[in-house]
N, C-alpha and C positions, 0 to 999 in steps of 0.2 A: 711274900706276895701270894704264892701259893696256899698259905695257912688261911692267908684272907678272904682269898677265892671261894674254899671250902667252908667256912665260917657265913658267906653272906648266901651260900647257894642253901643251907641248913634254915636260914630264917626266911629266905624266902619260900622253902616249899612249908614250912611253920605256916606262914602268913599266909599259904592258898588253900592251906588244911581250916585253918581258923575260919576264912572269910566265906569256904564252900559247905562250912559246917553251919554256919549265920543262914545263908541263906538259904539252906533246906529247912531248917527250922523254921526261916520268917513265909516261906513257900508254904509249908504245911499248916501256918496258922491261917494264912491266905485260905487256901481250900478249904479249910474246917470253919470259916468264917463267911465265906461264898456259901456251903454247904445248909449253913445256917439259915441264913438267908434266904436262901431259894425255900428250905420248906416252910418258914413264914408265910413266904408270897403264893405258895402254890393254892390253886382256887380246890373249893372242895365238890369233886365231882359225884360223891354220893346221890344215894337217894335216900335218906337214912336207914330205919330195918326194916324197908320191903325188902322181901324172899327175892332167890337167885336160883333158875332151876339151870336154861340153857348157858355154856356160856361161863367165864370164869367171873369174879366180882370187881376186874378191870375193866371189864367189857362196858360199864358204862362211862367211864374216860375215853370216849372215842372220838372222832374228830369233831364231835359237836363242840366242843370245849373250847379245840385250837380254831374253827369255826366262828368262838363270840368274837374271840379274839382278834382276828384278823376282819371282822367286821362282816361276814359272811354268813346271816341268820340261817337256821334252820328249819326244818319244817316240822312241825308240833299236831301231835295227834292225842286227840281228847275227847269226851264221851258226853252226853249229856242222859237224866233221867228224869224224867217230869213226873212230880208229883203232882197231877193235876186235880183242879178244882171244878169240873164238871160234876153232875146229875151222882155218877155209879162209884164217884170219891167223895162226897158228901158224909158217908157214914165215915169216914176216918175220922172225923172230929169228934164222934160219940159213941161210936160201936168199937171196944179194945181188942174185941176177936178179931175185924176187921182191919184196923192198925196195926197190928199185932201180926197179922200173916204178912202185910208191905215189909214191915221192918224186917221182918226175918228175911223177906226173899233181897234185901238192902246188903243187911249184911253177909249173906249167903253170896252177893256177887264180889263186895268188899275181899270176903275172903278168897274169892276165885281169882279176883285181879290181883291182892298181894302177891300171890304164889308166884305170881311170871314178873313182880317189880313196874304193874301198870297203876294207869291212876283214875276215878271216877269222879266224876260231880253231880251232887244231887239236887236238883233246884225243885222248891216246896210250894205250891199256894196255900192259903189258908186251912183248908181240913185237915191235911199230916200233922203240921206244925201246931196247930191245936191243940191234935190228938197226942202230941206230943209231948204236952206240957200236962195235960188232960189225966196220961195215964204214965207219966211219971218216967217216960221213955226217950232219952237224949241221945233218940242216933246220928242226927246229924251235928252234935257236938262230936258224936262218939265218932263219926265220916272223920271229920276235920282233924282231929286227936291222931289216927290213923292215916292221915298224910293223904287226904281225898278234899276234892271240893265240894263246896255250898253255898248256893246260891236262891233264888227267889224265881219263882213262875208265878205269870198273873195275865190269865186271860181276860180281855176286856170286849164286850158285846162290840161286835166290830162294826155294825151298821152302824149306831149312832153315834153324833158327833157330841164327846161330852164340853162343856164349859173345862177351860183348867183349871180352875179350885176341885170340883168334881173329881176330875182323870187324876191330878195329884191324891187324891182321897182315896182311891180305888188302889194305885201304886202302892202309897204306905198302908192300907189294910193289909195286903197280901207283904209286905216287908217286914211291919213290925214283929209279928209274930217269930218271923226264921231271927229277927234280931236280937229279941229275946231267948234265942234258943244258944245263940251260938257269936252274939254279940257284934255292934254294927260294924266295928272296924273287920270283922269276918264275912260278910254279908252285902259285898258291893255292886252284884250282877244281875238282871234279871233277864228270863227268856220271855219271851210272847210279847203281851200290850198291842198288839196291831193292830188297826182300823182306824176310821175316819176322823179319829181324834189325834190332836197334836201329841203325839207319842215319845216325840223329843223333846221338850218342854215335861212332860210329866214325869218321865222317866227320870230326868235331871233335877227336875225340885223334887221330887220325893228323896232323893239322894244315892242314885243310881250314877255310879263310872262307868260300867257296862253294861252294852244290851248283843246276847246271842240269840240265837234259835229265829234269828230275822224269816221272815216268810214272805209269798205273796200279801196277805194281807196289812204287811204295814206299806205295801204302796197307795191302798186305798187315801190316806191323808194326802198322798200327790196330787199336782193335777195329772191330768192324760200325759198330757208333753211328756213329763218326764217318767212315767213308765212306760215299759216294754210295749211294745206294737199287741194291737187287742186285747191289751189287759184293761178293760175298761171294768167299773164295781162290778156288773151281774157277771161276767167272767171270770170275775177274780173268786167271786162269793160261790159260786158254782164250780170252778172249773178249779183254777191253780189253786186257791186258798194257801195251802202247805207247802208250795212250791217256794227255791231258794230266793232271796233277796238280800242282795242287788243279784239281776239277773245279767253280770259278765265275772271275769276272772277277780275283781278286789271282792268276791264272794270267800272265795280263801285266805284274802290276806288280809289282816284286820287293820282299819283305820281309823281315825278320832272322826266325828263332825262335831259344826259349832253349829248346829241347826237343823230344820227338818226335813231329812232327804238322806241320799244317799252318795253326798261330795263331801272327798276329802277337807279336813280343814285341824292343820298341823297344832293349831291352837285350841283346837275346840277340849269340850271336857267331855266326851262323852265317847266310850270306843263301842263300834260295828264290830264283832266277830264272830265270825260263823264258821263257815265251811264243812256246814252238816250234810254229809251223803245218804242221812236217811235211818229209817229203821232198819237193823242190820237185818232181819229175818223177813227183811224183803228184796236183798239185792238180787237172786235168780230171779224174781219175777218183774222187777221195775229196771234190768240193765239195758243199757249199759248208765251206770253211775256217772252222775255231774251237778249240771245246772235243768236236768229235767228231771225230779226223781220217779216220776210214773205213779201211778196207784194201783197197789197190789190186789186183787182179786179177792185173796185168803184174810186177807186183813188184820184182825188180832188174834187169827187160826194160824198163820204159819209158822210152821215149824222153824229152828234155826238149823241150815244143812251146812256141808261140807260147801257147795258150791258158795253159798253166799261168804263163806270165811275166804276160798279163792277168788272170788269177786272183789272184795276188802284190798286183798294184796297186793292182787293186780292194779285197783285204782292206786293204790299208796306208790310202788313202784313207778308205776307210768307217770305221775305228779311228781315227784320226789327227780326223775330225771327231766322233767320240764325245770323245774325250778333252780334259779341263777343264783339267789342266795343275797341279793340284794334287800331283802326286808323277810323278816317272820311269815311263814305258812305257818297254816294250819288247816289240818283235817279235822272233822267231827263226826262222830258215829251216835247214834240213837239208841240206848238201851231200856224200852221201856220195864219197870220193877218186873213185869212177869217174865220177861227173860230167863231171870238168876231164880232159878230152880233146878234141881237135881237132873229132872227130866232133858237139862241142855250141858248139863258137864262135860260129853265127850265132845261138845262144838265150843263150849264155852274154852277149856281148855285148847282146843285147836287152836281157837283166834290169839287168846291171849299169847299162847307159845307163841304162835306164827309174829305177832307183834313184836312181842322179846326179840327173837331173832332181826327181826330188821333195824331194832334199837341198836342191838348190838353191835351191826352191821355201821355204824354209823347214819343212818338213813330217815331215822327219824326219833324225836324226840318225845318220850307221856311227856302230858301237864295237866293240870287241872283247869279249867275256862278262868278262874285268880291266877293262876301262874300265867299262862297267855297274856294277863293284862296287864301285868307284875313287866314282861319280856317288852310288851308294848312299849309301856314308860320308859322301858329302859333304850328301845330304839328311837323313842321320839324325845330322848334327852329328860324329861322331866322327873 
């Protein structure tokens, strides 16, 4: 009896050896199978190879991430550059010395904003993009290649009111060119078009998703009702012209309309995004920064200083802790081409670092004015 005793107690700790040894094994495949899995699933928080100055290269995995996730958009800061079509950018289309100094100062900023992992958009009217083709010069294929955006600017005589076959005409002038450049499905934004002509309507038959750089002037198409108290045309045309539009807080937060104005409409095809505070080398003289941007004195004289980059910050911060997280912000800054010259390296560099660091921080997100739109779609589901 005793023999037997000792006989079953032998294959029972056999059998807890056996069964404890099964299951570390089937554990470990377990883990090494989870393991797998998750890094399939994990999203990629890159930016690809923009530079890394402040800051480790996880720093941009920060809670914007867990952020999409949990449904809690962030706030997005973007730049815009107008290549504009007035009187003294005329020669871009035929003078290559001329072109030739833009591009450089383009990609002179390109390279400024790599270095801190920021991001730029260039929007072109017709003389760049010409000159572009003109003299053999694909920078803003070469923007886009380089992880920046491009888009279209197309100012339109804002007194008169065009027919729309016209105002559509006018649109795709100033489009085809940057489409040719850099191909339509690249080329979906345009800034300006404002005045007394149905600007939504044209914008959307020429084949326009987005419209930023909103100003005073695209209230003129309203009637009174629905613009701002005394902003009636000779006010507007005089006075605000370049002031933000829509003048309350969905000025920062971009939304679709199906029509001409400035109401939400979750259906419509056409997104409002703005949130531009202005020419940065004029925040000491037009603060405090918002929905008034002021007119600076020095004009295409000012300098860019140390204060206007703490101006910058302080707006981003002070928005950034208004904001609930309930839908996409966005900031917008104003870099016209003569910025990015040497002459602004120790401000240029300031801003951007200063940037970097609040990216890092979790606090805010680069995009380019296509990425914002890209973010849009993806909050309004389509």
């Amino acid at each position: 009896m005793k023999k037997n005793v000792i006989i079953y107690s032998i294959i029972g700790v056999l059998l807890v050896a056996v069964v404890s040894t099964a299951a570390f094994f089937l554990g470990q495949r377990l883990v090494s199978r989870s393991n797998e899995e998750g890094i399939e699933t994990l999203p990629d928080a890159g930016k690809g190879n923009r530079g890394q100055v402040d800051g480790d290269a996880d720093a941009d995995n920060s809670p914007l991430e867990d952020a999409r996730a949990d449904h809690e958009w962030p706030v997005y800061i973007a730049t815009m550059t107008h290549l504009e079509g007035g009187e003294a950018w005329q020669k871009a289309a035929t003078n290559e010395s001329f072109f030739s100094s833009i591009a450089k100062e383009l990609r002179y900023g390109m390279d400024m904003a790599e270095t801190y992992g920021a991001t730029l958009t260039f929007e072109s009217e017709k003389p760049f993009s010409l000159g572009s083709a003109a003299f053999d010069d694909n920078v803003l294929r070469e923007a886009l290649d380089r992880g920046h955006g491009v888009g279209t600017h197309c100012d339109i005589a804002p007194q008169v009111e065009l027919p729309l076959n016209e105002l559509v005409a006018e649109f795709k002038a100033c489009k085809d060119p940057v489409d040719a450049l850099v191909g339509v499905e690249n080329n979906l934004g345009i800034s300006g078009g404002g005045g007394k002509s149905d600007w939504y309507a044209g914008a959307s038959e020429a084949g326009f998703s987005y419209l930023d750089g909103t100003v005073a002037l695209h209230y003129l198409a309203l009637p009174e009702s629905a613009r701002p108290k005394g902003w009636n045309d000779k006010a507007i045309l005089r006075e605000f012209f370049h002031d933000p539009a829509p003048q309350d807080e969905s000025y920062f937060y971009p939304f679709l309309i199906g029509g001409l104005g400035f109401e939400e409409d979750s259906g419509g095809n056409l997104l409002v995004t703005n949130g531009c505070i202005g020419d940065v080398r004029h925040y000491e003289e037009t603060q405090p920064l918002g929905l008034d941007l002021g007119t600076a004195s020095c004009g295409e004289d000012c300098p860019m200083t140390q204060q206007d980059v703490d101006l910058a910050v302080e707006f981003v911060r002070d928005f950034v802790g208004q904001h609930d997280g309930s839908r996409p912000g966005k900031i917008t800054f104003f870099f016209p081409s003569a910025t990015f010259v040497e002459e602004n390296e120790a401000m240029l560099n300031s801003f951007f670092s200063t940037m970097q660091k609040l990216e890092n921080e979790g606090l805010v997100q680069w995009a380019s004015q296509r990425e914002v739109y890209d973010v849009m779609m993806e909050y309004y589901g389509i």
